[in-house]
PQR file with spaces between the fields and no chain letter, atoms N, CA, C, O and H, PARSE charges and radii, in Angstrom:
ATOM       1  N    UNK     1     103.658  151.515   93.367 -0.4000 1.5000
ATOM       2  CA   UNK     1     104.402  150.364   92.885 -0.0000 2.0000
ATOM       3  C    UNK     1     103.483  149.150   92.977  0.5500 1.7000
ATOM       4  O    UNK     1     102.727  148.947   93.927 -0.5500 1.4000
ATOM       5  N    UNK     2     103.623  148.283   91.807 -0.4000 1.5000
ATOM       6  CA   UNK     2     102.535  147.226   92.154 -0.0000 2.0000
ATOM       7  C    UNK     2     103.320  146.092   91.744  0.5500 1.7000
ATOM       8  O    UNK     2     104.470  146.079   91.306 -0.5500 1.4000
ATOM       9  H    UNK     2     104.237  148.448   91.035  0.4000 1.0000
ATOM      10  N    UNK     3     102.522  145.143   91.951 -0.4000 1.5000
ATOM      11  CA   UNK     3     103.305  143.390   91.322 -0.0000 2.0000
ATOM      12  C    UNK     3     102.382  143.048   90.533  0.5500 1.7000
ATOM      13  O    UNK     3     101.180  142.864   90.727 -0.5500 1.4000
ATOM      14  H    UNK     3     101.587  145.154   92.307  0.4000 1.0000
ATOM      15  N    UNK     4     103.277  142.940   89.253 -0.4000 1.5000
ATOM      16  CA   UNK     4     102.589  142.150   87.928 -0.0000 2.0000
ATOM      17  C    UNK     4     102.688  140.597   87.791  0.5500 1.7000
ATOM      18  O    UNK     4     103.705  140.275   87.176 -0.5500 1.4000
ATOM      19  H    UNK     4     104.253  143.089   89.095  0.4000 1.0000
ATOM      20  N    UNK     5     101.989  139.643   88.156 -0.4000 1.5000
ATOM      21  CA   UNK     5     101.969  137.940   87.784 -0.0000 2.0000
ATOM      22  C    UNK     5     101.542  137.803   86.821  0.5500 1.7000
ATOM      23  O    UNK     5     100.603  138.500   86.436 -0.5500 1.4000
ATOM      24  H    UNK     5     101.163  139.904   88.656  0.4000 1.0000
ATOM      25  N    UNK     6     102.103  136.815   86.063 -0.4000 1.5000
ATOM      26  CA   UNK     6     101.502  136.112   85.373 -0.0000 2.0000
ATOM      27  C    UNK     6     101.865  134.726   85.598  0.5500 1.7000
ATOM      28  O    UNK     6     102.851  134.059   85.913 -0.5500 1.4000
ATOM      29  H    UNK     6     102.865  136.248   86.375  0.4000 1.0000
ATOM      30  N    UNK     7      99.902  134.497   85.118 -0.4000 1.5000
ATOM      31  CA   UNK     7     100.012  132.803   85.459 -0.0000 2.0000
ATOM      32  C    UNK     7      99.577  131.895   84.244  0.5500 1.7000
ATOM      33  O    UNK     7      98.396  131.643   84.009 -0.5500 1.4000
ATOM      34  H    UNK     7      99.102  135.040   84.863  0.4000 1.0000
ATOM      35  N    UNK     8     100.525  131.472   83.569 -0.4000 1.5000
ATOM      36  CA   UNK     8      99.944  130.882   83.025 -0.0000 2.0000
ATOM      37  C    UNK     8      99.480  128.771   83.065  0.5500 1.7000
ATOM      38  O    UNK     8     100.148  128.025   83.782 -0.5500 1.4000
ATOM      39  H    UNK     8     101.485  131.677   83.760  0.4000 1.0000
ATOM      40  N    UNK     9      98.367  128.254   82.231 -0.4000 1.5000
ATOM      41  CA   UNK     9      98.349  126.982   82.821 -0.0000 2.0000
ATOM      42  C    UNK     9      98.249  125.917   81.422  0.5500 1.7000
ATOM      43  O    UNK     9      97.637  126.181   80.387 -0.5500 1.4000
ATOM      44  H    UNK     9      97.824  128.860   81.649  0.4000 1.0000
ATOM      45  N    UNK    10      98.755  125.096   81.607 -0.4000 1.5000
ATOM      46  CA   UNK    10      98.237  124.323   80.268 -0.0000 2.0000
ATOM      47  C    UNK    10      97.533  123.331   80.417  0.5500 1.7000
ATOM      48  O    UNK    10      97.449  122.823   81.535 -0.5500 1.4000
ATOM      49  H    UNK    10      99.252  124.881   82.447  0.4000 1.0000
ATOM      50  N    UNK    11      96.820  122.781   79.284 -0.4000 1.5000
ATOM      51  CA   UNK    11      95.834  122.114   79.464 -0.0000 2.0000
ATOM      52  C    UNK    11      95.571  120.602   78.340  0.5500 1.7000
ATOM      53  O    UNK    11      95.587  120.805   77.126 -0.5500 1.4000
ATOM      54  H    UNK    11      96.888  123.193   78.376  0.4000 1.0000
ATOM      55  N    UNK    12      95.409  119.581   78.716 -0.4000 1.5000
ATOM      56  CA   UNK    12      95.277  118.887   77.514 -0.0000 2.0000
ATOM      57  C    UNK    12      93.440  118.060   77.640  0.5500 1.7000
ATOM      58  O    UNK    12      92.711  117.963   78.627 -0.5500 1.4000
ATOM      59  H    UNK    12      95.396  119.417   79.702  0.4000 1.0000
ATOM      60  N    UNK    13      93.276  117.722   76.579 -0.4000 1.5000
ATOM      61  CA   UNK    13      92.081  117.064   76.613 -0.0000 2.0000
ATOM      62  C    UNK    13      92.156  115.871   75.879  0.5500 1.7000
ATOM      63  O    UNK    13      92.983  115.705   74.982 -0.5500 1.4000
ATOM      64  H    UNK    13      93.869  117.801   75.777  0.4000 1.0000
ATOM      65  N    UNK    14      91.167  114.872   76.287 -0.4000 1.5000
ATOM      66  CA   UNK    14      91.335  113.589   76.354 -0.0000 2.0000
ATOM      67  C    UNK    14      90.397  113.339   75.945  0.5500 1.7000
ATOM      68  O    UNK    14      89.489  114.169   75.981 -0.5500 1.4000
ATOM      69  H    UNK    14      90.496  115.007   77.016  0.4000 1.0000
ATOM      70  N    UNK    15      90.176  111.839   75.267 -0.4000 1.5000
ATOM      71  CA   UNK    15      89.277  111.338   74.782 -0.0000 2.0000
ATOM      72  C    UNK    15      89.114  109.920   75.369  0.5500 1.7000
ATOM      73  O    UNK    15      89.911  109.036   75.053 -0.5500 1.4000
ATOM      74  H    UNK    15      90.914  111.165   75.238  0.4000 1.0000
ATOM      75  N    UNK    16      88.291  109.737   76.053 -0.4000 1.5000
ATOM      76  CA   UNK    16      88.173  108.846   77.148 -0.0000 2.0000
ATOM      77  C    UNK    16      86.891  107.507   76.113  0.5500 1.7000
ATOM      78  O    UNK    16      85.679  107.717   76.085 -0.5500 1.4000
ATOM      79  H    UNK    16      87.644  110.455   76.309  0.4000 1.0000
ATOM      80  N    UNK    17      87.417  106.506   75.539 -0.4000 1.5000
ATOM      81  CA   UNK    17      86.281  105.126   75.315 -0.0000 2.0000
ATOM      82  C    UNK    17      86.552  104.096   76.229  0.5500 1.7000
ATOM      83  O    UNK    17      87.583  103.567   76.644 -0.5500 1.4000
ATOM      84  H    UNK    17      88.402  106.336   75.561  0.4000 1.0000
ATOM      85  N    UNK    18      84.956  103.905   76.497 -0.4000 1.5000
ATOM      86  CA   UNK    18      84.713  102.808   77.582 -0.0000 2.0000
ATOM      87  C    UNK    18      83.839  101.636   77.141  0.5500 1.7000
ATOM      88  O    UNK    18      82.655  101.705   76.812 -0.5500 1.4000
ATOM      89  H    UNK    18      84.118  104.335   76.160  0.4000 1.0000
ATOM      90  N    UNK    19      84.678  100.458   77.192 -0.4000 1.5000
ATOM      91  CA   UNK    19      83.708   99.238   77.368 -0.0000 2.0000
ATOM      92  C    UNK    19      82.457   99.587   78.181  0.5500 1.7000
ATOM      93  O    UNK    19      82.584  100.087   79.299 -0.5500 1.4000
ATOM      94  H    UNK    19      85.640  100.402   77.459  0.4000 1.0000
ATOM      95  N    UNK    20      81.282   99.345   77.665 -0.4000 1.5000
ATOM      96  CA   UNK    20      79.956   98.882   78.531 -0.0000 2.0000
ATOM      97  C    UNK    20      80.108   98.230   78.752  0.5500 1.7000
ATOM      98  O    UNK    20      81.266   98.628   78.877 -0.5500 1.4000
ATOM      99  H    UNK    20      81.179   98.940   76.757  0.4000 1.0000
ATOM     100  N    UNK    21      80.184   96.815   79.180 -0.4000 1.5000
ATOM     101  CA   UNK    21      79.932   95.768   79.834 -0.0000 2.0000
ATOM     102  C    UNK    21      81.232   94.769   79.888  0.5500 1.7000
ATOM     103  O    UNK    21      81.319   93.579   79.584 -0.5500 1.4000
ATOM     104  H    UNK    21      79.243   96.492   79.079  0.4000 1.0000
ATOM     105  N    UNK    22      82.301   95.779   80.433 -0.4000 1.5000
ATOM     106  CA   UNK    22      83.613   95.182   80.754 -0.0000 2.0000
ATOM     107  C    UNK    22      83.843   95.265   81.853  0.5500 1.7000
ATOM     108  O    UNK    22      83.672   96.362   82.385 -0.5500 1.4000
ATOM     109  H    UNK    22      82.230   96.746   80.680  0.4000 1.0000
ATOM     110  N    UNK    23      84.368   94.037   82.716 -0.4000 1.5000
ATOM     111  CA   UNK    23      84.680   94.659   83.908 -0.0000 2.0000
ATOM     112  C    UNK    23      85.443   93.527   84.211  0.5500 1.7000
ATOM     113  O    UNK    23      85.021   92.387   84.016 -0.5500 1.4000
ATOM     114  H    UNK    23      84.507   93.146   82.284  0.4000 1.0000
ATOM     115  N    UNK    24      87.233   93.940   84.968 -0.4000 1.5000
ATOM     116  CA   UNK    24      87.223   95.498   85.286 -0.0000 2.0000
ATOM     117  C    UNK    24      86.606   96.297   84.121  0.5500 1.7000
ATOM     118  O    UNK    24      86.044   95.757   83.167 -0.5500 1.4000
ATOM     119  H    UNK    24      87.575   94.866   85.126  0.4000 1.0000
ATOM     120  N    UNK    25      86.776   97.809   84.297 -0.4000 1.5000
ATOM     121  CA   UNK    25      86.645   98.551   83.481 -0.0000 2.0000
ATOM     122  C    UNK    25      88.130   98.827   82.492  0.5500 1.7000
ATOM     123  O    UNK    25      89.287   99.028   82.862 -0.5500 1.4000
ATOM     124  H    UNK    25      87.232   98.247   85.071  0.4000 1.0000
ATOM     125  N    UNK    26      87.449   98.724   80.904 -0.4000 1.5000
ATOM     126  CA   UNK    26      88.573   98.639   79.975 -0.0000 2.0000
ATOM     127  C    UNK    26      87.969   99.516   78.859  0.5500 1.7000
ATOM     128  O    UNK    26      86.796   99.319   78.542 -0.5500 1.4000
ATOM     129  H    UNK    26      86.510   98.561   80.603  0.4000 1.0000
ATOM     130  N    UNK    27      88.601  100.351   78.320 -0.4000 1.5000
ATOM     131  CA   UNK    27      89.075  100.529   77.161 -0.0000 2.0000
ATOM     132  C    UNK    27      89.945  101.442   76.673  0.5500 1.7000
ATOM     133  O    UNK    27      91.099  101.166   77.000 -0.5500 1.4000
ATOM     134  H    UNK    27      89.554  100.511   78.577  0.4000 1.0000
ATOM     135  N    UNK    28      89.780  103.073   75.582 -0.4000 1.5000
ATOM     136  CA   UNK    28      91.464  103.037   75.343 -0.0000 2.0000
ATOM     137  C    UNK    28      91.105  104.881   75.576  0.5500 1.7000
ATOM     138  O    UNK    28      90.015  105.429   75.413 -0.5500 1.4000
ATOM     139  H    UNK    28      88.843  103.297   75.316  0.4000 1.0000
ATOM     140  N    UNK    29      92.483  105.556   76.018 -0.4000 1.5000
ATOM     141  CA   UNK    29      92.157  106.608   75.973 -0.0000 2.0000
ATOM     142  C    UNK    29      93.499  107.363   74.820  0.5500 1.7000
ATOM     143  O    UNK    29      94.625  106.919   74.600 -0.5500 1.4000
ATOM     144  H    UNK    29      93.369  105.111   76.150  0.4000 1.0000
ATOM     145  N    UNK    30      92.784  108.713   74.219 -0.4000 1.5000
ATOM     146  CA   UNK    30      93.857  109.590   73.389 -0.0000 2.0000
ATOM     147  C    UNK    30      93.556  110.858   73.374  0.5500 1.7000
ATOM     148  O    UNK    30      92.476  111.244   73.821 -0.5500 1.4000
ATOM     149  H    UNK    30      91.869  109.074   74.398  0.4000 1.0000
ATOM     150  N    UNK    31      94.729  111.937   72.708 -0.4000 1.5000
ATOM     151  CA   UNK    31      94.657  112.738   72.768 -0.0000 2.0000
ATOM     152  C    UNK    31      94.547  113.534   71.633  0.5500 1.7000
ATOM     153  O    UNK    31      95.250  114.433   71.172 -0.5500 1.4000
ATOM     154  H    UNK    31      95.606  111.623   72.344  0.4000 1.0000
ATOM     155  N    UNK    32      93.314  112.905   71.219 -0.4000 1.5000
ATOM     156  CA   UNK    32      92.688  113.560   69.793 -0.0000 2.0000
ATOM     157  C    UNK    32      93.492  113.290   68.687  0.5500 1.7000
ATOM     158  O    UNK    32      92.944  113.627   67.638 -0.5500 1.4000
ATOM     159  H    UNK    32      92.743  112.174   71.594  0.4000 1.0000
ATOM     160  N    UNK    33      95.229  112.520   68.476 -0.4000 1.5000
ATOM     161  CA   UNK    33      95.726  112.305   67.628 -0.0000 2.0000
ATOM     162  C    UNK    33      95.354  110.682   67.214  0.5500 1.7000
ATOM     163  O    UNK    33      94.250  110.162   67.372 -0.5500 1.4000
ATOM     164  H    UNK    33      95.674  112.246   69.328  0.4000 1.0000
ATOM     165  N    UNK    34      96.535  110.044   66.660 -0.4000 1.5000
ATOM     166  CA   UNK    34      95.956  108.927   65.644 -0.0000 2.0000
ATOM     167  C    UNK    34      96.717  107.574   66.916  0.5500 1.7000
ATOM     168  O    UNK    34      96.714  106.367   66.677 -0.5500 1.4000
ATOM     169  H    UNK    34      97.432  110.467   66.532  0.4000 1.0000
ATOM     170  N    UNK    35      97.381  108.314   68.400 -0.4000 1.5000
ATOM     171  CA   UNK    35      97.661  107.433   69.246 -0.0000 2.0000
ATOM     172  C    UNK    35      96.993  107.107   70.290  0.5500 1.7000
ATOM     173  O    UNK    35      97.053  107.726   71.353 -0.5500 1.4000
ATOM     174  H    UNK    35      97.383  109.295   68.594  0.4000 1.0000
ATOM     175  N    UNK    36      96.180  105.939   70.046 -0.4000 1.5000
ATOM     176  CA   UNK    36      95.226  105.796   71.879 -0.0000 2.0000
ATOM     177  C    UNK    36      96.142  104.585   72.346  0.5500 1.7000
ATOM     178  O    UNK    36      96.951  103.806   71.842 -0.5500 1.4000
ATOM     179  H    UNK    36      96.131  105.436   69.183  0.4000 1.0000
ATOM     180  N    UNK    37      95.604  104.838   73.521 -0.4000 1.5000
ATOM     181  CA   UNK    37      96.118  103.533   74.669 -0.0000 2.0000
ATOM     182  C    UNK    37      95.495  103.099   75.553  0.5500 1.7000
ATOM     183  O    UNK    37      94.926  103.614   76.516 -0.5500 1.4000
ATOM     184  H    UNK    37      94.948  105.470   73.931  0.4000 1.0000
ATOM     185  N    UNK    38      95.683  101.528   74.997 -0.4000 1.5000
ATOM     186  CA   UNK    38      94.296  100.937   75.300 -0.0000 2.0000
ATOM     187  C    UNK    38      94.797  100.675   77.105  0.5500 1.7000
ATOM     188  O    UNK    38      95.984  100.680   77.430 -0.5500 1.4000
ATOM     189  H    UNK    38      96.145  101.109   74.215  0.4000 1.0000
ATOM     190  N    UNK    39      93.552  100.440   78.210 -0.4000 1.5000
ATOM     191  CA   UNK    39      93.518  100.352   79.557 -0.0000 2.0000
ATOM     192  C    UNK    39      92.419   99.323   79.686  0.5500 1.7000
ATOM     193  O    UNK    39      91.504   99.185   78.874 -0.5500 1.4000
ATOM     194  H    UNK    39      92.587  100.436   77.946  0.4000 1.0000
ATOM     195  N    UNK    40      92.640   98.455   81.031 -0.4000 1.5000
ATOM     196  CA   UNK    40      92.224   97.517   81.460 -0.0000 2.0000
ATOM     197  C    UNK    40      92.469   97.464   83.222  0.5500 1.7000
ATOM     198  O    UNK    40      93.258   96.818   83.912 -0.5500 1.4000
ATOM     199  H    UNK    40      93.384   98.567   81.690  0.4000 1.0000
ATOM     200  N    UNK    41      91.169   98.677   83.632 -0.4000 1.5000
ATOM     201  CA   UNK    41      90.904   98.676   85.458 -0.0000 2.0000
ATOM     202  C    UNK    41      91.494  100.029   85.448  0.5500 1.7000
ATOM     203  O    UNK    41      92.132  100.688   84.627 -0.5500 1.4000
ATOM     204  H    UNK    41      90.528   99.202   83.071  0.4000 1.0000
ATOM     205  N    UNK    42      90.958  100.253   86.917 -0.4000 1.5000
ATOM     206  CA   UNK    42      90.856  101.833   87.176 -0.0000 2.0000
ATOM     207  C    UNK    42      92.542  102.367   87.272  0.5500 1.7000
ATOM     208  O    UNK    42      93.034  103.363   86.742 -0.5500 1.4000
ATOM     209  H    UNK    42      90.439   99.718   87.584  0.4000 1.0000
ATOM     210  N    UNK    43      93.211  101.329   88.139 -0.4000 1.5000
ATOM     211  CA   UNK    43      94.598  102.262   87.603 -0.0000 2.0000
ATOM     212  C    UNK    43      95.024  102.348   86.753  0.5500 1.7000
ATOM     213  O    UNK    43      95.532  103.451   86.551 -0.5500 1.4000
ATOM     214  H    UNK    43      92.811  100.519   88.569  0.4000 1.0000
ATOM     215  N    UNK    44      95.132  101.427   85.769 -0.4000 1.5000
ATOM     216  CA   UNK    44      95.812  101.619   84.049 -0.0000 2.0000
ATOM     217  C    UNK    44      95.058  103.209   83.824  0.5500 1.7000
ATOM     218  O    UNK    44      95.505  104.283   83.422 -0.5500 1.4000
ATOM     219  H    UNK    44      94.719  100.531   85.932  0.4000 1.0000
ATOM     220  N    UNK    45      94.065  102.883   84.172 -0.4000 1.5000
ATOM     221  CA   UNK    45      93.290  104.031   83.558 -0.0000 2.0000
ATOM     222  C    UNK    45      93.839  105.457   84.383  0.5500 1.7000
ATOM     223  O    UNK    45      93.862  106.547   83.811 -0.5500 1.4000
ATOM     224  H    UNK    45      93.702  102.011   84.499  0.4000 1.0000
ATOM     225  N    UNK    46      94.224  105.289   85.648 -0.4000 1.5000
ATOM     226  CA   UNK    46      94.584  106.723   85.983 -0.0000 2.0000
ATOM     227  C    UNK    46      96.056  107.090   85.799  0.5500 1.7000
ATOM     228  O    UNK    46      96.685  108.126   86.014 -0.5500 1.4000
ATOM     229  H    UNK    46      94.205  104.404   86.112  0.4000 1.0000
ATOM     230  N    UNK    47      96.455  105.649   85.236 -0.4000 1.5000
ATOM     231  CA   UNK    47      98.097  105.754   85.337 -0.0000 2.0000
ATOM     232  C    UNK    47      98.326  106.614   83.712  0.5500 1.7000
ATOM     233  O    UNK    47      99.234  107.430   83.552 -0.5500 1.4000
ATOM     234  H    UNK    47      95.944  104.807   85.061  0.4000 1.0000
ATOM     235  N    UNK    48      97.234  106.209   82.505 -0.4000 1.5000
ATOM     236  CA   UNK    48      96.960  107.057   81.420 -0.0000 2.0000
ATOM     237  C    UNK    48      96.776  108.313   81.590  0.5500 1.7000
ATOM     238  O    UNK    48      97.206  109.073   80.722 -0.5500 1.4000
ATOM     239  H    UNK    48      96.497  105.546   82.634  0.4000 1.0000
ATOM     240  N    UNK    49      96.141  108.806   82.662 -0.4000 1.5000
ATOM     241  CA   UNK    49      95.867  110.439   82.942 -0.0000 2.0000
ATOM     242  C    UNK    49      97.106  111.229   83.291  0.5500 1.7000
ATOM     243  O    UNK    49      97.570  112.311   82.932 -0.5500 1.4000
ATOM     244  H    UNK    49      95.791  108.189   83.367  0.4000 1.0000
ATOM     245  N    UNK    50      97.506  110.159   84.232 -0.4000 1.5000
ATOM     246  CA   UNK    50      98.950  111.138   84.702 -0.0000 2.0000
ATOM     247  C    UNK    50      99.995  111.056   83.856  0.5500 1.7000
ATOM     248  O    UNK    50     100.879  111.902   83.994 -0.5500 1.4000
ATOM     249  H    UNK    50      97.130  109.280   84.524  0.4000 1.0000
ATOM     250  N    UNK    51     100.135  110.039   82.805 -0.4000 1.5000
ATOM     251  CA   UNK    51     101.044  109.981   81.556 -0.0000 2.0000
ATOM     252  C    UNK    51     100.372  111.272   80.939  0.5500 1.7000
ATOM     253  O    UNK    51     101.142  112.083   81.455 -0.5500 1.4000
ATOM     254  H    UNK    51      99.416  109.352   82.692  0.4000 1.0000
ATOM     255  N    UNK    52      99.574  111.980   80.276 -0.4000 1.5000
ATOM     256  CA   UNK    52      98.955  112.387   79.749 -0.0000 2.0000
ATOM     257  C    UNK    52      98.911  114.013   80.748  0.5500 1.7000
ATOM     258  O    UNK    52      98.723  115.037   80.093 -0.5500 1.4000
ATOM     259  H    UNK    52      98.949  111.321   79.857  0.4000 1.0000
ATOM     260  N    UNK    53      99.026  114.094   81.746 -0.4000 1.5000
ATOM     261  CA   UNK    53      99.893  115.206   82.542 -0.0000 2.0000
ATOM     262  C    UNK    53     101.562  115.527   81.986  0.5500 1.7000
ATOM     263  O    UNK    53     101.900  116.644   81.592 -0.5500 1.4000
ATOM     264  H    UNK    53      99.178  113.262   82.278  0.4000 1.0000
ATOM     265  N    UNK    54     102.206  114.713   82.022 -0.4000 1.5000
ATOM     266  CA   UNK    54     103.604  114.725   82.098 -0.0000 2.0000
ATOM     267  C    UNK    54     103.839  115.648   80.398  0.5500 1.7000
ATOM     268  O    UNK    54     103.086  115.897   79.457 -0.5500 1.4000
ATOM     269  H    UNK    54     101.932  113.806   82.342  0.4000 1.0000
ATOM     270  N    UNK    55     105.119  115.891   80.670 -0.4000 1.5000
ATOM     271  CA   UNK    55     105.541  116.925   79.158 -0.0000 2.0000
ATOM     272  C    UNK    55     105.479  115.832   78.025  0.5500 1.7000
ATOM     273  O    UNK    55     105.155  116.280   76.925 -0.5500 1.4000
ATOM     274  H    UNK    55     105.731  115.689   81.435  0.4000 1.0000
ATOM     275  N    UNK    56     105.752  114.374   78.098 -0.4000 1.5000
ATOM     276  CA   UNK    56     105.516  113.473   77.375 -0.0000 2.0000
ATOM     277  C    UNK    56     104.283  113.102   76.633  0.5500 1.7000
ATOM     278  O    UNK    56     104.033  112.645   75.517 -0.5500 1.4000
ATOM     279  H    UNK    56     106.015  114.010   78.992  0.4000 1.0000
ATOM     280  N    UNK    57     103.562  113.500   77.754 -0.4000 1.5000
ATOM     281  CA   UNK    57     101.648  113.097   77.579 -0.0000 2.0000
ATOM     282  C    UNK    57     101.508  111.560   76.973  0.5500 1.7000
ATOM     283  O    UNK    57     102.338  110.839   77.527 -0.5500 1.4000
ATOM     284  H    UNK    57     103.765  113.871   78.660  0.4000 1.0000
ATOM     285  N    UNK    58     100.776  110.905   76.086 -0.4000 1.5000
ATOM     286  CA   UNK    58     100.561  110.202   76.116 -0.0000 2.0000
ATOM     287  C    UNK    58     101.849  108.571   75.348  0.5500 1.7000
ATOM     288  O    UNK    58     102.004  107.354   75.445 -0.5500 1.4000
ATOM     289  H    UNK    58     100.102  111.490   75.636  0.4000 1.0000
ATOM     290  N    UNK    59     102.518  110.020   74.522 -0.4000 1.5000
ATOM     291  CA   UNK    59     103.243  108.951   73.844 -0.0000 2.0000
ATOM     292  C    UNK    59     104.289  108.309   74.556  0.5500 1.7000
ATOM     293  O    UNK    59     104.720  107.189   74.283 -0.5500 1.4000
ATOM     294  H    UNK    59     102.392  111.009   74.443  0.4000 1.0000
ATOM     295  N    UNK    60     104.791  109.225   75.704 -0.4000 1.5000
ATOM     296  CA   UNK    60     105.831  108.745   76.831 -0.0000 2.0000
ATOM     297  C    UNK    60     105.157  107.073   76.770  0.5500 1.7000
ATOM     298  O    UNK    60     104.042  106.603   76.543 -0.5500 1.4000
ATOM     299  H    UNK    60     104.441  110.135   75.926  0.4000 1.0000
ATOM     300  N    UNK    61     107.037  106.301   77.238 -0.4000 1.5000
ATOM     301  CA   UNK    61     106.673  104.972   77.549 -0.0000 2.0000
ATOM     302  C    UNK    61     107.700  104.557   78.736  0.5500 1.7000
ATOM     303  O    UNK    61     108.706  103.848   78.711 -0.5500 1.4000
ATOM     304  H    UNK    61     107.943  106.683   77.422  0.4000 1.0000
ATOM     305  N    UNK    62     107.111  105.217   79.706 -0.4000 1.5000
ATOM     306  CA   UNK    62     108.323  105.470   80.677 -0.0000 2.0000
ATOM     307  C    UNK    62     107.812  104.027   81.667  0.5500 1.7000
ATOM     308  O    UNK    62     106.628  104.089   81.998 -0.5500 1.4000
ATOM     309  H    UNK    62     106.294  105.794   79.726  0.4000 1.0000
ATOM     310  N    UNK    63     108.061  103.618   81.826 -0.4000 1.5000
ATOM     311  CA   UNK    63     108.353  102.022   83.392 -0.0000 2.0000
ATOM     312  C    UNK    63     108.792  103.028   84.578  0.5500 1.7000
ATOM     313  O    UNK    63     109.522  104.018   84.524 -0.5500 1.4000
ATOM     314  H    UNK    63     109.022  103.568   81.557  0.4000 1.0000
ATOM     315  N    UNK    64     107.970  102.331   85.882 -0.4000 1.5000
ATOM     316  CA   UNK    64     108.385  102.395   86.651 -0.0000 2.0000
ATOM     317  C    UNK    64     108.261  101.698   87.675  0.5500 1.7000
ATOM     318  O    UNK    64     107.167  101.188   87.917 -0.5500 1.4000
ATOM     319  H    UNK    64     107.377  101.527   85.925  0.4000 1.0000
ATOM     320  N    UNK    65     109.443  101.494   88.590 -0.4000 1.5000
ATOM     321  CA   UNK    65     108.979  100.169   89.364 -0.0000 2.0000
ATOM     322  C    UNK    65     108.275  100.676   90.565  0.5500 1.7000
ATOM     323  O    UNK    65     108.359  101.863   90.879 -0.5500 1.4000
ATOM     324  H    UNK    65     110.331  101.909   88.393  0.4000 1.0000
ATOM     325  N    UNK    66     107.598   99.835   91.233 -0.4000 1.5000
ATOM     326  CA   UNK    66     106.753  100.263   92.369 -0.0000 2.0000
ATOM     327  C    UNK    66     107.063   99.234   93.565  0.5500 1.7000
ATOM     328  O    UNK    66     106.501   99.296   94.659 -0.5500 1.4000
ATOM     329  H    UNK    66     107.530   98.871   90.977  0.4000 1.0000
ATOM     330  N    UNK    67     108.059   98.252   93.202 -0.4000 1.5000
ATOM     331  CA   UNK    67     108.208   97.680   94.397 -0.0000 2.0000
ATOM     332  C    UNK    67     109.216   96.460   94.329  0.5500 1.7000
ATOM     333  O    UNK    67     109.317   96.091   93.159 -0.5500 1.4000
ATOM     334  H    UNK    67     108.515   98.202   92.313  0.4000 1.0000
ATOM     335  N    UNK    68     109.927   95.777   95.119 -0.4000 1.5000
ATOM     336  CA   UNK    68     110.130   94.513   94.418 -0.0000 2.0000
ATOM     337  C    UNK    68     109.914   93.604   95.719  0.5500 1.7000
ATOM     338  O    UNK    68     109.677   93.977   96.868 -0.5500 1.4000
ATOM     339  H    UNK    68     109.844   96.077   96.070  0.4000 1.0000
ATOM     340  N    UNK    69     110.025   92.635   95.341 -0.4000 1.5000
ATOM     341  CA   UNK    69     109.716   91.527   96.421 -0.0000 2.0000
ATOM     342  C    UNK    69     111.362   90.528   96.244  0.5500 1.7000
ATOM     343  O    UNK    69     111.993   90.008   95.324 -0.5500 1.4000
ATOM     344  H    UNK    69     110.217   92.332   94.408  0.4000 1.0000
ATOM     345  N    UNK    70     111.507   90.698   97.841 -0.4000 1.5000
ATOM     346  CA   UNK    70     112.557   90.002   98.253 -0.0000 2.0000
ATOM     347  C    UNK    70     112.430   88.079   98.176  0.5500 1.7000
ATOM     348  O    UNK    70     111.592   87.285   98.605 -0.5500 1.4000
ATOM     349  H    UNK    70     110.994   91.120   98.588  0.4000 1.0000
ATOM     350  N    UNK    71     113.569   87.943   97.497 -0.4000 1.5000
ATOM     351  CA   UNK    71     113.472   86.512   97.770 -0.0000 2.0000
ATOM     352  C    UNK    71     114.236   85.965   96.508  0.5500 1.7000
ATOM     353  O    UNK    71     115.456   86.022   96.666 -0.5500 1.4000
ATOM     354  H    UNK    71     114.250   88.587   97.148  0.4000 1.0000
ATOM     355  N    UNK    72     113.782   85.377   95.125 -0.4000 1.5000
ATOM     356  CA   UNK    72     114.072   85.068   94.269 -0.0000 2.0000
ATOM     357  C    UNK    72     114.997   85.039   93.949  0.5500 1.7000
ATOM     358  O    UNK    72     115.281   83.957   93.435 -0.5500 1.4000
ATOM     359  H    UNK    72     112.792   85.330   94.996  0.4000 1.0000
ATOM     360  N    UNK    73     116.101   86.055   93.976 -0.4000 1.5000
ATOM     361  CA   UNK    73     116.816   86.816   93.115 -0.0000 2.0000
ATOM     362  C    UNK    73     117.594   87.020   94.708  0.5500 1.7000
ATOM     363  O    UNK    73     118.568   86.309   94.953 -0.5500 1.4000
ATOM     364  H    UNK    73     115.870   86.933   94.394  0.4000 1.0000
ATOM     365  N    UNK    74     117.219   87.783   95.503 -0.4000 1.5000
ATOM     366  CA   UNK    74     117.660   88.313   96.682 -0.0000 2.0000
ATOM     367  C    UNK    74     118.386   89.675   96.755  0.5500 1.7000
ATOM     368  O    UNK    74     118.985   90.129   97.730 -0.5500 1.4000
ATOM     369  H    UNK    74     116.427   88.361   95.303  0.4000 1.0000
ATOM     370  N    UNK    75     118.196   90.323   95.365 -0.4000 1.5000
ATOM     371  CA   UNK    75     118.846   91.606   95.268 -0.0000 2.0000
ATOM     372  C    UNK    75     117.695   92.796   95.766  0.5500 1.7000
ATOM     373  O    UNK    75     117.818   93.975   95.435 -0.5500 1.4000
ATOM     374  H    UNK    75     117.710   89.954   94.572  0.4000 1.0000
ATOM     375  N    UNK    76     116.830   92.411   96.414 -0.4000 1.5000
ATOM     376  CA   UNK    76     115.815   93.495   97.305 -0.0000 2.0000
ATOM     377  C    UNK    76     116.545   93.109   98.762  0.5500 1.7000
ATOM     378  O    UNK    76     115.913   93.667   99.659 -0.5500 1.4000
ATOM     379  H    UNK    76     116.730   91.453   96.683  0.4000 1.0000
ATOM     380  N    UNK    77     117.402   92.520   99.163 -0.4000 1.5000
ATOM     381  CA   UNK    77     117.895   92.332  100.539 -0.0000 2.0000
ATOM     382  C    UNK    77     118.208   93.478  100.452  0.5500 1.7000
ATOM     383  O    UNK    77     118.758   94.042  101.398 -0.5500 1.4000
ATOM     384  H    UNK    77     117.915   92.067   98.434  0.4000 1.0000
């Protein structure tokens, strides 16, 4: 008796353009179609990779918040 797996993995590829002499570092990345998105510094830029992970990949335009700051408003109390 044996165990049959299968694994399978998917994969996307990217097309990564970079300003030379931008800094931060900026420019736009795609996924070989007619949609790039342009980035400006290293997280835009990794926050593009992991969009570009997701089942959405690049065209997703998902927000997300990362924090809020109490005070203004006072609805972070």
């Amino acid at each position: 008796m044996g165990i049959v797996l299968t694994v399978t993995t998917d994969a996307t590829q990217l097309v990564l353009a970079i300003d030379i002499d931008s800094d931060p570092i900026s420019g736009w990345v795609s996924n070989g179609t007619k949609l790039s998105r342009p980035f400006q510094g290293w997280i835009e830029l990794a926050g593009l990779i992991e969009a570009a992970r997701s089942p959405e990949g690049l065209g997703s335009k998902r927000s997300q918040t990362l924090g809020s700051f109490p005070g203004a408003n006072g609805l972070g109390l």
